[in-house]
N, C-alpha and C positions, 0 to 999 in steps of 0.2 A: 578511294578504297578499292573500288575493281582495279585499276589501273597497276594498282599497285599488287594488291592479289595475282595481274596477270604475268609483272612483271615477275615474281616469285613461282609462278611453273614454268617461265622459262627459262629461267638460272637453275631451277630443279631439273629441269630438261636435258638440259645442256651438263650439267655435273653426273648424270647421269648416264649422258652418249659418251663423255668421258672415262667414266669408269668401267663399261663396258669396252671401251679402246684399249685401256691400259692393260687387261684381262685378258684382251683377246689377241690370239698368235697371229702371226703373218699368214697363215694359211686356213683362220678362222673361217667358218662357213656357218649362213643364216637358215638352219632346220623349221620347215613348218608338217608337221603334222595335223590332218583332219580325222578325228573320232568320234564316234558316239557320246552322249555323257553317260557317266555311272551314277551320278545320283546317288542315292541312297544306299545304293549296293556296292558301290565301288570301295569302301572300308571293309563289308565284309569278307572280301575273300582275298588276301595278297595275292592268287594267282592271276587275279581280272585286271589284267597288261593292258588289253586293249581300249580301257576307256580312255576318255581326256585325264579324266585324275589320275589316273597312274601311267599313262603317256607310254605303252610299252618299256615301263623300268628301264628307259635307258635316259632318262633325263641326266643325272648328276654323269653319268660318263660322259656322255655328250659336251656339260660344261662344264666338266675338269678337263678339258680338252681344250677348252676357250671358245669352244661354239656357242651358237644363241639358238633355241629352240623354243619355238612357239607352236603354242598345241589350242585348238579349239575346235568345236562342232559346227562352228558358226561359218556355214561355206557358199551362201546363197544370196544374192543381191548385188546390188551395186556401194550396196553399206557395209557388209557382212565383214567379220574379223579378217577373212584371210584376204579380201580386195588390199587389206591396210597397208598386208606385207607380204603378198605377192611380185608386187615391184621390184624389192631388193632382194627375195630368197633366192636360196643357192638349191637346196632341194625340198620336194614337196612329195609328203608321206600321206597315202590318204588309204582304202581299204575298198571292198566291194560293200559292205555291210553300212557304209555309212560317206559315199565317195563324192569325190570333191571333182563337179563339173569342170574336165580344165579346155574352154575352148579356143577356139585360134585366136577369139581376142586375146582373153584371157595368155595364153602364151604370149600374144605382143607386149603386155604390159608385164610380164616376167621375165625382164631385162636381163636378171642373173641368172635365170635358170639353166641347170646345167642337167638336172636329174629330176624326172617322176619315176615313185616308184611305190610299188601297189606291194600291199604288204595282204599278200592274197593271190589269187586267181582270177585274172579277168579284167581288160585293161580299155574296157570300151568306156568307161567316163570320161577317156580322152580322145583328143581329137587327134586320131594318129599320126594323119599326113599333113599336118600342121607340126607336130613333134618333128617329126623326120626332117619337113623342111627348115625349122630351125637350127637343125642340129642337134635338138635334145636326146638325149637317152630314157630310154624309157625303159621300166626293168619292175619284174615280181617276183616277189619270194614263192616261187612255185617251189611243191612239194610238202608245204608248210601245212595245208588245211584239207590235202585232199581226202585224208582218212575220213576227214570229220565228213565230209561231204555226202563220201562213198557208204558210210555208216547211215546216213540219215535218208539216203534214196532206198535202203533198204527197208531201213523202218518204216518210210512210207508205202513202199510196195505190203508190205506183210501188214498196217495197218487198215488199207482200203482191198486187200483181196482178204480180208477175215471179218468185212464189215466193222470196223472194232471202234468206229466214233460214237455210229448210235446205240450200242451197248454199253460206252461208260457214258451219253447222256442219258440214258436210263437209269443209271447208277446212281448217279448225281439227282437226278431229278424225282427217284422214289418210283418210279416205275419199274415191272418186270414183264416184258412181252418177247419171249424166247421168237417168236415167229416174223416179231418186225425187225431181229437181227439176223435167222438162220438161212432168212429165202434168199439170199445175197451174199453167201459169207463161202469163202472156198480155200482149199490148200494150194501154196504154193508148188509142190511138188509139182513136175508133168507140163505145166504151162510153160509157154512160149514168151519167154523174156527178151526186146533186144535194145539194144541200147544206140542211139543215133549221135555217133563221137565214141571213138575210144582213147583216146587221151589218159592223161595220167588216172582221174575221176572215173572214167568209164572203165579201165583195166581192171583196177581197186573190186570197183562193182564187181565185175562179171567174176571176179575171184571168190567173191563173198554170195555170191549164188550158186555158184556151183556144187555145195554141198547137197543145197535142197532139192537137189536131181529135177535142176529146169533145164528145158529145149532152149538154150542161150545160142543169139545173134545179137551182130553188131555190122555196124556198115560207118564207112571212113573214110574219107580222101584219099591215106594209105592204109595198106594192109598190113597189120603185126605179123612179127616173126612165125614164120610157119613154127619151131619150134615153142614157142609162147603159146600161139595159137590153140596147140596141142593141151597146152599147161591149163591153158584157162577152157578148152572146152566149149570155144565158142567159135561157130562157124561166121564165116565171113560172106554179106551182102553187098555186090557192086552195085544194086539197084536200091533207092530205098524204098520205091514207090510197088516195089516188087516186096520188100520186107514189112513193111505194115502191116499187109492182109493177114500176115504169119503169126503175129503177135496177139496175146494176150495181155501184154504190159508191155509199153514204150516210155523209155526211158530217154532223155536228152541231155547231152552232154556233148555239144558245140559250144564255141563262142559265138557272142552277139557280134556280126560284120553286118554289112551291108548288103552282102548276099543271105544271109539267113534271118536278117529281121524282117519279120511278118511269114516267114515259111511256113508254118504251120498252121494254114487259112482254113476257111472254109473245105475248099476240095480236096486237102492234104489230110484233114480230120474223117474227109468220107470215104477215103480211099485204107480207112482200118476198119477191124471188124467192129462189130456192132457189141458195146458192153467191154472194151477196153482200155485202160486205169493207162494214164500221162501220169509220171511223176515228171516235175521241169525244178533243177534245182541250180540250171544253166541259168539262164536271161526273160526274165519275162516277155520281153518284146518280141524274141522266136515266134510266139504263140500271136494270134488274132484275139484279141483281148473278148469280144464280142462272138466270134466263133465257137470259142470255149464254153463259154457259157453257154451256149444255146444248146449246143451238143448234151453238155451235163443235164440240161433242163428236158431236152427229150429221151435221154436214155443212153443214147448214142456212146460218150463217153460214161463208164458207169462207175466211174470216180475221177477225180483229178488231185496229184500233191504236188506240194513245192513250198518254196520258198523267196520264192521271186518275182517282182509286180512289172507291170508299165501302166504308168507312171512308180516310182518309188520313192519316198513311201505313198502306199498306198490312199487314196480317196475315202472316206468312208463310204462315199458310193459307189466305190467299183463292184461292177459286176461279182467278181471271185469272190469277196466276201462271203456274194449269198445264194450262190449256186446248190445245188443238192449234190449230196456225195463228195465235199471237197475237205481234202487234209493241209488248208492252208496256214503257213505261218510269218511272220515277219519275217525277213533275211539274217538268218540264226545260224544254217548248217555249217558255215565253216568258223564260225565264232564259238567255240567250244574254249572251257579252258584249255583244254589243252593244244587246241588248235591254234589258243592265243602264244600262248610259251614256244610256240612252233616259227611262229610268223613274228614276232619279238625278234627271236634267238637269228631270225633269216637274215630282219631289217639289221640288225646291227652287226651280221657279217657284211653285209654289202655294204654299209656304211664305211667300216673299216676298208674293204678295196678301194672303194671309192678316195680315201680320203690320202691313201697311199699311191693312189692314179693305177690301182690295178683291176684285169678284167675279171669280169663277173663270171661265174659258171655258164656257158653258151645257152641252155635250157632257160638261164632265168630273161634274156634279152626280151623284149618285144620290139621295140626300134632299137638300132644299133646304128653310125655311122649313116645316117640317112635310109636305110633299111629295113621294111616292115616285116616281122618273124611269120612264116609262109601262113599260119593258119588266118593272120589278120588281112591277107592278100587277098 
């Protein structure tokens, strides 16, 4: 009976590689996408693209096309779904918010791969100079989430310079003590905001502060357009180590390389004033995991926000959790819906060049032709 059962999955097997052959064009390609699950939530809203179950609505296009698309969460191990069909994919769709470790092994045994491509901002889950030397392409839908991003470092800054956590757990919890929120709570006006990276994220920002008549700075590899410059009202820092002191809120918006993980150690945190609010909505690893904390715990830092761990996800014992003064949250800021419908709408232009052997917008590259995009240098 087993014998015989066995031989019945692979006649189903096989009728089945078949039919997928007969379907599939001469120019078929093997899509794997890594996302989060939706769960429970994933029916409620058609706009929630980005889970596994709704696969960035572009599944039935993809195979009226004749392609094979495989989508799961499951991105970890040497068991894990995508080890199954990494082998044969053609490209691999993964996200910052839930991203798919791809390293030089990993590349080795991605025989067909021809494209990673980050459906988002930020492309350090890969092992870059492994891509390059294969010759993969590596590519994200920049543009797609920065709003959401740019939005959400705001909200952090205006929710930890008003004090405003331990007044709604006051709320929540039936207490009224007007003085254990007001000794700490301040207006944004006046204060010195800068942001470390002005990249697409960092602009956005410094746009959206400018109303609230902040002393805005930024400091950058390069310097924006003197004309822009003008626009956004933000002067420019060659030193950064010179710009800290200045600040009452530091903002980060690098990528994670290898020259910026762990930057922001112990003596990089001592070198700001005393009672100044990190929002990090960049890379957790920038940051000294243990640094942060302690600062928070003496005062030193007198808030910290984000959205971004090292390790991720998060431990239930990391330090951030349980720091004083901290506006932490899972990796949410650029998963908005509408950030989702953004980075959908990107993946499936670039799919389409792709599939037509055409190039991508210059901006979206991070490897190209064996070539790492200057900020990952």
């Amino acid at each position: 009976m087993a014998m015989k059962n066995a031989t019945q999955q692979v006649v189903r097997a096989l009728e089945s590689s078949l039919t997928r052959s007969l379907h599939a064009s001469p120019g078929s390609k093997k899509i794997v996408g890594v996302f989060y699950k939706g769960g429970e939530y994933a029916g409620q809203n058609p706009n929630f693209v980005g889970c596994v179950e709704n696969a960035l609505g572009i599944r039935s296009w993809l195979e009226s096309q004749g392609h094979q698309y495989i989508v799961t969460d499951d991105k970890d191990g040497p068991n894990c779904e995508l080890e199954k069909h990494i082998a044969d994919a053609h490209v691999l769709i993964t996200t910052p918010f839930h991203p798919a470790y791809v390293s030089a092994d990993r590349i080795r045994r991605g025989k067909n791969l021809e494209l990673l491509l980050t459906a988002g901002i930020g492309s350090d889950h890969i092992e870059l100079p492994a891509a390059a030397a294969a010759g993969l392409t590596v590519a994200e839908v920049t543009g797609s989430n920065t709003v959401s991003v740019a939005e959400d470092q705001l909200m952090r800054i205006l929710v930890l310079m008003r004090n405003f956590l331990p007044g709604h757990h006051q709320a929540i919890s039936g207490e009224w003590d007007l003085a254990g929120i007001a000794h700490r709570a301040y207006d944004l006006e006046g204060k010195t905001v800068g942001t470390v990276g002005a990249g697409r994220i960092g602009k956005l920002l410094l746009q959206r502060l400018k109303p609230f008549g902040c002393n805005l700075l930024y400091h950058d590899r390069l310097r924006v357009d003197a004309a822009l410059e003008e626009e956004l009202g933000a002067a420019f820092e060659e030193d950064l180590d010179a710009m800290l002191p200045k600040c009452d809120v530091v903002v980060l918006n690098m990528p994670l390389t290898e020259k910026t993980k762990g930057m922001f150690n112990k003596e990089k945190i001592a070198k700001m004033k005393k009672g100044v609010i990190i929002v990090n909505n960049a890379r957790g690893a920038i940051m000294d995991t243990q640094a942060v904390a302690d600062a928070c715990k003496s005062g030193h830092i007198a808030g910290y926000g984000g959205d971004v761990w090292y390790p991720q996800p998060a431990p239930k014992e990391h330090p951030w959790r349980y720091m004083p003064n901290n506006a932490m949250t899972p990796h949410i800021s650029g998963t908005t819906i509408d950030g989702q419908l953004r980075y959908a709408a990107g993946v499936k232009d670039m799919l389409e060049r792709y599939f037509k052997g055409q190039d991508f917008p210059e901006p979206n590259y991070i490897v190209k032709e064996g070539k790492l995009a200057s900020q990952y240098q």
